[in-house]
N, C-alpha and C positions, 0 to 999 in steps of 0.2 A: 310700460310694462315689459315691452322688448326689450329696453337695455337692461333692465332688473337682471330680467333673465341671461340674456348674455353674459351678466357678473354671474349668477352664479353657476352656471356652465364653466367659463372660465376659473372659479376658484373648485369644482370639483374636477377641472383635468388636471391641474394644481397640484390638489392634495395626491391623483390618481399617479401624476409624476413621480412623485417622490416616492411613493411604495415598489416603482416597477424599474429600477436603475437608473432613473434620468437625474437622481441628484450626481451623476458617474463615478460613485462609491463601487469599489471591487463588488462588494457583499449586495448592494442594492442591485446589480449590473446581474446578477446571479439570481436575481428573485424569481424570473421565468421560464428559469430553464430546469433541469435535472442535470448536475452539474456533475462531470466526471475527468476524475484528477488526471490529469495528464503520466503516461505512464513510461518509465527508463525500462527500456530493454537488457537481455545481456545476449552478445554474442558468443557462443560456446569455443565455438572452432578460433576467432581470435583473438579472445580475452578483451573484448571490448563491448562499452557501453551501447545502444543506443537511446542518443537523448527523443523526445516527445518532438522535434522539428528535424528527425533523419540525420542529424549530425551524431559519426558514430568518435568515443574518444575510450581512450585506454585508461583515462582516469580523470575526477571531477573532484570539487570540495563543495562542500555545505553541511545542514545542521541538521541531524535527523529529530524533526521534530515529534512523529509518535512513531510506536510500534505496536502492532497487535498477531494475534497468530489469525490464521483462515488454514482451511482446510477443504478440500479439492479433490471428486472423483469423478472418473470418465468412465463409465461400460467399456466402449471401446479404445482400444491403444491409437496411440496419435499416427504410429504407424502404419494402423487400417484406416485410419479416418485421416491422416493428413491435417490434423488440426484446425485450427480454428474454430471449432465448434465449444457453446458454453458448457461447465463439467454438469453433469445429471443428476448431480448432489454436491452441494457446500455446505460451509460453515464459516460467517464473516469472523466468528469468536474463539473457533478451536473449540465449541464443547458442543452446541446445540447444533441440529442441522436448518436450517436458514429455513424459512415458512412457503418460499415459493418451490422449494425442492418437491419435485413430482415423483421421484422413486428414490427412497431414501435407503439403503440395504441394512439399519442399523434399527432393530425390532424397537427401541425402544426411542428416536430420532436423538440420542444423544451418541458424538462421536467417542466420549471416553480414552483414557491416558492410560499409560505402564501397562503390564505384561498379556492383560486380557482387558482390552479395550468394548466398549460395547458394542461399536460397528465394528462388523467381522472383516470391511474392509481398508477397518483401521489399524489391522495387526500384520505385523510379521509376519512372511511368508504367505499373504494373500496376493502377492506380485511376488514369482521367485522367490528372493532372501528378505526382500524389502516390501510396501505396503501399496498396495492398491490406490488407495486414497493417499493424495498429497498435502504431505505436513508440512504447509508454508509459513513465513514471517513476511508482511506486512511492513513495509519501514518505509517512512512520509519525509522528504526531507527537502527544506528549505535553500535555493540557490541564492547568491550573490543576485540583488534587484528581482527577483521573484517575492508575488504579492499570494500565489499558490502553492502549495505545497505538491512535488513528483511523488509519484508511488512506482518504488522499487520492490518486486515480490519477491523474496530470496525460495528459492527453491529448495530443500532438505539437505541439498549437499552445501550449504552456505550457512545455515541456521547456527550451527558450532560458533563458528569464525563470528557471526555476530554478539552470541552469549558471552566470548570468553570476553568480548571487545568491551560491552554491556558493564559487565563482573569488575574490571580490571579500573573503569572510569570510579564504579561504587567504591572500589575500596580505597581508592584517592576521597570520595567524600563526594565525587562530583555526579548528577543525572547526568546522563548522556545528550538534554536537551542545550548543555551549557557548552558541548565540544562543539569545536569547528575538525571538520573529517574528512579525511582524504579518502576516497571510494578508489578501490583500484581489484582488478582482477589476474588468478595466478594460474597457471593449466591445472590441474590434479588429477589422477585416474584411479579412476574404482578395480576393484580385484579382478572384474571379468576384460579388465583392459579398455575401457571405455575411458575419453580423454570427456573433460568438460573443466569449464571454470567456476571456481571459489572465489569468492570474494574478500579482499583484505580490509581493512578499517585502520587509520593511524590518529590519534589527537594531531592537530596542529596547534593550535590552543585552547584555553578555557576562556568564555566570554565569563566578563564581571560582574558580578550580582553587589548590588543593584547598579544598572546602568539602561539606557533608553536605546539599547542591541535585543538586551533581553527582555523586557519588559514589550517589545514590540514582536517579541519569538510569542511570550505568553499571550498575547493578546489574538497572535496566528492560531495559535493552539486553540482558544475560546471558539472562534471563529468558526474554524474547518473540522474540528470533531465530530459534531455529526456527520458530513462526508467521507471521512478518515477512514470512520467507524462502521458507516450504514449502508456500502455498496458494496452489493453482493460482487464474488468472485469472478472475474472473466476470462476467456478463452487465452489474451496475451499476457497473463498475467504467471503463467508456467510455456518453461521452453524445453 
């Protein structure tokens, strides 16, 4: 009867292996944690990246596998608070305000778009000229030998430079899932004289449809979308 039992103890660690990453599948390897995408910096002052392991570069290639808008407010300015702290209202979608938000300033928790948005601290001139709450993009992009997708947050002064980049692939015929892209950053300054970096985008190529480049993008994309998609906004995710 003991060794019965020894079998089956050993075929229910077994089966308990295989659901908790020890078949050493990326995705199985990920089943006990809360998995949080490794995140690209920008540095303002010298137009340079920082990657997810401190190496800082002025410019990187790979594939921006999704995009989504989020949306980001803080009470206080980063300049009383010194940042780091998570914003006191999001939006992982750009429309609804996210369910863990504990003070949402928008009567009805929806952020709303164009000229009179629902959150009052989603309009014009609730900060200065410009808005209180921050209108981010979201862009996940796959490196050369990366089984993860980086999350790069573009900031409001970048968001353009990404749409026209976006618009310009369409109207070739192509998603922008099928570029391979140069990221690179250029100084720009806003009217009050304030220097920061924009973000440029160039094709280098179009991967081939149908080929086993992109069919293995798709398969990334099946994967990490929920991730992509379902973690809320963090502190380093605006500079």
């Amino acid at each position: 009867m003991a060794k019965v039992k020894e079998k089956e103890v050993a075929v229910r660690n077994s089966e308990t292996a295989l659901t908790t990453g020890e078949d050493f599948s990326v995705t199985g390897s990920m089943d006990q944690i809360d998995p949080r995408l490794p995140q690209i910096g920008i540095i303002h002052q010298g137009q340079l990246f920082e990657m997810p392991d401190g190496e800082k570069l002025p410019e990187f290639t790979g594939v921006i596998l999704d995009l989504n808008r989020a949306n980001a407010y803080w009470k206080e300015s980063f300049s009383d608070s010194g940042g780091g702290t998570p914003p006191d209202c999001s939006s992982i979608d750009g429309i609804h305000a996210d369910l863990n938000t504990e003070e949402c300033p928008s009567p009805t928790g929806k952020c709303g778009h164009g000229t009179q948005p629902e959150c009052p601290m989603n309009r014009f001139g609730s900060a200065g000229r410009g808005k209180a709450c921050k209108n981010l993009k979201r862009m996940h992009v796959i490196l050369a030998g990366h089984k993860m997708p980086l999350r790069l947050t573009l900031p409001p002064t970048s968001i353009k430079a990404l749409d026209i980049y976006v618009s310009l692939l369409a109207s070739k015929g192509y998603p922008y899932q099928r570029a391979e892209t140069k990221f690179g950053l250029k100084q720009s300054q806003n009217k009050e004289g304030i220097k920061y970096s924009e973000i440029t985008l160039h094709e280098l190529r179009i991967i081939e449809d149908p080929s086993d480049e992109l069919n293995t993008l798709k398969q990334m994309y099946r994967d990490w979308k929920p991730v992509m998609r379902g973690q809320p906004v963090q502190a380093d995710e605006y500079y």
